[in-house]
C-alpha positions in Angstrom: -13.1 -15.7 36.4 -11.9 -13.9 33.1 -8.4 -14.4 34.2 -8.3 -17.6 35.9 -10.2 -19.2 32.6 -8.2 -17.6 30.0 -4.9 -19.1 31.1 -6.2 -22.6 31.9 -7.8 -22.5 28.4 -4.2 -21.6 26.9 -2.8 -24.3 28.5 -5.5 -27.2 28.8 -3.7 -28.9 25.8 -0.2 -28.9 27.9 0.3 -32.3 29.4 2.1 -31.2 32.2 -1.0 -29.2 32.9 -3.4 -31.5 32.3 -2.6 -34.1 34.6 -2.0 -31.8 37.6 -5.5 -30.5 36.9 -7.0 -33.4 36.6 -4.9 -35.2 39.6 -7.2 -32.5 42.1 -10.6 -32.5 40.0 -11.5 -35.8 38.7 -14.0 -37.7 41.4 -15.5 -40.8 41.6 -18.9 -40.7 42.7 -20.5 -38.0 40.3 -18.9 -35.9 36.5 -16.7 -33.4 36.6 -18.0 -32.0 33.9 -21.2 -32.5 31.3 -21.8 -31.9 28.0 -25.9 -31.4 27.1 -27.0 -32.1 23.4 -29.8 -29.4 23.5 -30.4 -30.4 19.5 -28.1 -32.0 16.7 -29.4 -30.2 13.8 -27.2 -27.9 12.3 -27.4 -25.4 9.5 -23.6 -26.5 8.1 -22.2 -29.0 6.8 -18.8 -29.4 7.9 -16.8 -32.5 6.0 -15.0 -33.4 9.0 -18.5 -34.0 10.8 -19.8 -37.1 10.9 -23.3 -35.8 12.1 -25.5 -37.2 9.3 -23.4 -40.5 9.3 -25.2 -40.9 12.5 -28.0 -43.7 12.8 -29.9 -42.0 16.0 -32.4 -39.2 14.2 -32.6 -35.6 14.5 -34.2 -33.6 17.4 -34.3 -31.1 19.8 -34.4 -31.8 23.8 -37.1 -31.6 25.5 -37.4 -28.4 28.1 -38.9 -30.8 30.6 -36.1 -33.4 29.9 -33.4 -30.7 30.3 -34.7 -29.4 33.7 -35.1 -32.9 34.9 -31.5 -33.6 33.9 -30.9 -29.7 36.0 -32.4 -30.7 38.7 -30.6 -33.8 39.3 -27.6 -32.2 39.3 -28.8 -29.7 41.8 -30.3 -32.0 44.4 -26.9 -34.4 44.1 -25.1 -31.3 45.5 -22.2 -31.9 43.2 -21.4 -28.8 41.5 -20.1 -29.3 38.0 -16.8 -27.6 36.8 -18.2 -26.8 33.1 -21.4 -27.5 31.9 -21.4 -27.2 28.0 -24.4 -26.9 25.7 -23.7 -29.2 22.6 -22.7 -32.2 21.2 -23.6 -32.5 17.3 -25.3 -29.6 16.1 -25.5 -25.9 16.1 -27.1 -25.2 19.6 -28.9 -21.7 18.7 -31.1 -23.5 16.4 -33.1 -25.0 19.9 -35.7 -22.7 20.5 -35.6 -22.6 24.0 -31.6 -22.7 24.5 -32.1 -19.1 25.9 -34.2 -20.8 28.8 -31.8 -23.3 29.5 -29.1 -21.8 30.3 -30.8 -19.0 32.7 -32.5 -22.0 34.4 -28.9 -24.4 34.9 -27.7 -20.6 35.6 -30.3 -20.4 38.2 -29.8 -23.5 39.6 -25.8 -23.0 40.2 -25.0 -26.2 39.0 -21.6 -25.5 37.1 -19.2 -23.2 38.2 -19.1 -22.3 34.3 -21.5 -22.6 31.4 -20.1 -22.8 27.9 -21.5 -23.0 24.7 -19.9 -23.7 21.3 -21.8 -22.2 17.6 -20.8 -21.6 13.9 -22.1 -18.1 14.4 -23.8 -18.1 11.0 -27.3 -17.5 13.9 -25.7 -14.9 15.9 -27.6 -12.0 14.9 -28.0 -9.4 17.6 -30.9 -10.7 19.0 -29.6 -13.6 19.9 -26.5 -12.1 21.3 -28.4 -10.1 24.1 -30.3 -13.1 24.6 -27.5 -15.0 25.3 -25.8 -12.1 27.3 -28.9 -11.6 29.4 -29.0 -16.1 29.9 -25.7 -15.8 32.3 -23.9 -17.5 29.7 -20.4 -17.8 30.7 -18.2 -18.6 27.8 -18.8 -18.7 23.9 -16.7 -20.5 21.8 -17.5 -19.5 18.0 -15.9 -22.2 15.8 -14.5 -20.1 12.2 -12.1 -22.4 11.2 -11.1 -20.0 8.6 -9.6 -16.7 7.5 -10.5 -16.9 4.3 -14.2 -16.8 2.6 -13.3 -20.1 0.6 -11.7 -22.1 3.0 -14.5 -21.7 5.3 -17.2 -22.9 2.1 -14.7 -26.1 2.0 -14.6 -27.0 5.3 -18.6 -25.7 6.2 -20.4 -26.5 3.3 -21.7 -23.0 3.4 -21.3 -19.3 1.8 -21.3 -17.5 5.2 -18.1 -16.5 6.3 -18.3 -12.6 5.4 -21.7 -13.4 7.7 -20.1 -15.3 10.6 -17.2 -12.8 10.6 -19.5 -9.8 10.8 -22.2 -11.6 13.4 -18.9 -12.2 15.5 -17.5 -8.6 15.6 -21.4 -7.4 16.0 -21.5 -9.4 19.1 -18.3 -8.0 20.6 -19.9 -4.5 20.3 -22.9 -5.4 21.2 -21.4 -6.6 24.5 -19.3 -3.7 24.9 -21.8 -1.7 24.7 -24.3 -3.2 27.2 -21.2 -3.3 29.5 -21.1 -6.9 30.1 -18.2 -9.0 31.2 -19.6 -12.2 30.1 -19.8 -14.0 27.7 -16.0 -14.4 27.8 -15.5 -15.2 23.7 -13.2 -18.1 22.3 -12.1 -17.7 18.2 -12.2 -21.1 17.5 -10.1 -23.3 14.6 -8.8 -26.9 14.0 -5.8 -27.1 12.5 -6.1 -29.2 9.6 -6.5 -28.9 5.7 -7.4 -26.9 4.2 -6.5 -24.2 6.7 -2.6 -23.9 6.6 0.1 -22.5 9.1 -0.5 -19.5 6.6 -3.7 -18.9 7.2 -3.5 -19.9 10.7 -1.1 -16.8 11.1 -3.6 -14.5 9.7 -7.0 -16.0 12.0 -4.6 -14.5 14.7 -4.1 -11.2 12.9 -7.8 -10.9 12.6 -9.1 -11.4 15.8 -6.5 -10.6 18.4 -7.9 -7.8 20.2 -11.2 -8.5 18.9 -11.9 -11.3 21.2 -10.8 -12.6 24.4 -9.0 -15.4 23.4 -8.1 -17.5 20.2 -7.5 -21.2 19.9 -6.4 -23.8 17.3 -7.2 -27.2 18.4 -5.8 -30.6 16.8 -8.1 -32.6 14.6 -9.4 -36.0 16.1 -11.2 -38.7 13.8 -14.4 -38.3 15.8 -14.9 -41.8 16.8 -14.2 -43.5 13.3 -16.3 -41.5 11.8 -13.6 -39.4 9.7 -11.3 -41.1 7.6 -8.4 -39.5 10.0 -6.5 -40.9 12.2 -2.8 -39.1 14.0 0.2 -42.0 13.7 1.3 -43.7 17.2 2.3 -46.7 18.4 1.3 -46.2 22.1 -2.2 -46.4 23.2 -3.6 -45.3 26.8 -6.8 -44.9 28.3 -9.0 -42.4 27.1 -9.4 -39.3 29.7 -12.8 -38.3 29.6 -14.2 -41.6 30.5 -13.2 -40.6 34.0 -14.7 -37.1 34.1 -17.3 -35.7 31.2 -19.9 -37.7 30.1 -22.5 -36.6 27.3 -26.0 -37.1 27.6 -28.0 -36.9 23.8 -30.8 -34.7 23.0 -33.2 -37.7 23.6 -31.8 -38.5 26.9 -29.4 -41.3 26.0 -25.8 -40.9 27.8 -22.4 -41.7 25.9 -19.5 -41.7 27.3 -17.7 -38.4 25.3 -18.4 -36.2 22.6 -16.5 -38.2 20.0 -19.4 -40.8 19.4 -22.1 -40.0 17.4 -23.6 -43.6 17.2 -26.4 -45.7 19.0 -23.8 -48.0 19.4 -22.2 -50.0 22.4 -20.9 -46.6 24.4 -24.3 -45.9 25.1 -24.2 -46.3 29.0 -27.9 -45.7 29.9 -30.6 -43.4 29.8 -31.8 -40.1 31.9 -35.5 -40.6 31.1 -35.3 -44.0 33.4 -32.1 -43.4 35.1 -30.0 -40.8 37.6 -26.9 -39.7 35.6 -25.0 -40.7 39.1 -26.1 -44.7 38.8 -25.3 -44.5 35.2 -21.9 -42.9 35.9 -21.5 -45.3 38.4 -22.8 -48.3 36.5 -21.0 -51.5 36.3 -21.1 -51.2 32.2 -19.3 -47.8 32.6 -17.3 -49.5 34.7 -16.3 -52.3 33.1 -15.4 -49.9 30.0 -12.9 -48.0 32.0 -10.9 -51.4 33.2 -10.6 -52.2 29.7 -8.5 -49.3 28.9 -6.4 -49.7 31.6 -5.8 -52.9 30.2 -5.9 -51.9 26.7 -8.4 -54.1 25.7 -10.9 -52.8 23.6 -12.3 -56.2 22.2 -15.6 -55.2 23.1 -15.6 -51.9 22.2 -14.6 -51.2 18.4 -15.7 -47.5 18.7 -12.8 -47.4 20.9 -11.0 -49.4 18.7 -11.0 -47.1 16.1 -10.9 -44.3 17.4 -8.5 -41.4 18.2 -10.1 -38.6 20.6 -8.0 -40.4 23.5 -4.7 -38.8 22.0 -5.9 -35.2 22.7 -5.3 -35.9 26.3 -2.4 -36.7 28.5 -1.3 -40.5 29.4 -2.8 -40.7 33.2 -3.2 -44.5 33.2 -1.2 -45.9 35.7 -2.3 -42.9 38.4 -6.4 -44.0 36.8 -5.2 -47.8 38.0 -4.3 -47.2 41.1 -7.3 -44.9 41.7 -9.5 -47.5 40.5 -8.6 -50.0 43.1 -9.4 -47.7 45.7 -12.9 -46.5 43.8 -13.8 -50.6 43.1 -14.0 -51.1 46.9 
């Protein structure tokens, strides 16, 4: 896996790559992949976040939520490609996370498990817990080199914390001999982190972790006052492949909204994920962006996630008129 994952991660933001990948994976009838929102506290305030903009509450998932969700996917028989842990908050702060991912682990239902943290929690407790889970990849978002430039961007004084929890963990692993977690040093490239300091987040943790990756900055939704310059506009990717389903059971259609607002596609706690995925809502919101209308959808509208991925539209069209029969 090590191998095979590494070089798809380093080239996932290649459109060439992308759309031969997602030519063989994306289906019809059931995700691709999932993203779980075990909790959206978090202990950081980052100021590209628009968590506490949001108007949906604070909580943590229910375990017996979470295992229905599980189970589902098990009994469908359609094995996901990545199941990640997270939406809007720090996911170590759940305190049954640990649980979670040995039960999906024990279940089989993703070829891969990920799981994305600030690593301010990653004390070594936590790491052999989450080494002993069956977690398969960790992604640990710095964002920084530098002590200040991670207090401008996180809202916090923990970098010197974050940086030794990180290099704790990659001994700790060595040490009980595992091969997994495979970890990801994580940064978006925007200010205040510069090329320069860019450059030196490589120096830092090449050879240190398994992998390090800058990804571009996306205006979450509308919720940042962001947005990347274009005068094109296609259909956004994930509407086709990874939904999100919030801690309290409600299912959006990507990890870009952090709104009760009109991308909220259904509801777990009434609903199979496979009749929401297939609902004629969900529907009707992909066949507007291959039209490129987005009249009734303004979270769309102003939003720029769907530039992070490659232009598939015209192969999406002509799949969808095979799908709609």
């Amino acid at each position: 896996m090590k191998l095979d994952f590494l070089l798809e991660n380093s080239f996932k933001y290649n459109p060439f790559f992308q759309k031969e990948f997602f030519k063989r994976k994306i289906r019809y009838d059931f995700p691709l992949s999932l993203n779980i929102e075990v909790t959206n506290k978090c202990n950081f305030r980052c100021f590209m976040c628009p968590r506490l903009k949001a108007n949906r509450g604070i909580g943590d998932m229910d375990i017996n939520l979470y295992k229905k969700i599980i189970d589902q996917i098990y009994k469908e028989g359609k094995k996901l490609y990545v199941l990640t842990l997270i939406k809007d908050g720090e996911s170590l702060l759940h305190p049954k996370l640990f649980e979670m991912i040995a039960y999906a682990k024990k279940r089989k239902v993703a070829h891969r498990i990920d799981l994305f943290s600030n690593g301010s929690l990653l004390d070594q407790k936590k790491g052999k817990a989450l080494i002993e889970s069956g977690l398969d990849v960790l992604h640990i978002s710095l964002n920084a080199a530098f002590p200040g430039t991670h207090k401008k961007i996180s809202g916090t004084d923990t970098y010197r914390k974050v940086d030794s929890n990180l290099k704790n963990f990659m001994a700790l692993r060595k040490r009980l001999k595992a091969r997994n977690p495979l970890v990801i040093a994580k940064a978006i490239r925007m200010e205040p982190f510069s090329k320069k300091e860019e450059k030196k987040f490589r120096e830092i943790w090449t050879g240190v972790v398994d992998q390090i990756i800058i990804t571009p900055l996306h205006n979450y939704a509308g919720g940042l006052e962001y947005s990347k310059t274009t005068n094109m506009r296609w259909p956004c990717l994930p509407l086709w492949f990874n939904p999100v389903i919030n801690y309290d059971g409600k299912v959006t259609t990507c990890c870009a909204n952090y709104m009760n607002n009109e991308l909220i596609m259904g509801d777990v706690r009434r609903q199979s994920l496979k009749r929401i995925w297939q609902s004629k809502n969900y529907q009707r919101l992909r066949q507007d962006h291959l039209r490129g209308d987005f009249s009734n959808w303004p979270t769309c509208q102003s939003c720029d996630y769907w530039n992070n991925f490659v232009d598939m539209g015209k192969w999406l069209g002509k799949k969808e008129s095979v799908w709609g029969k």
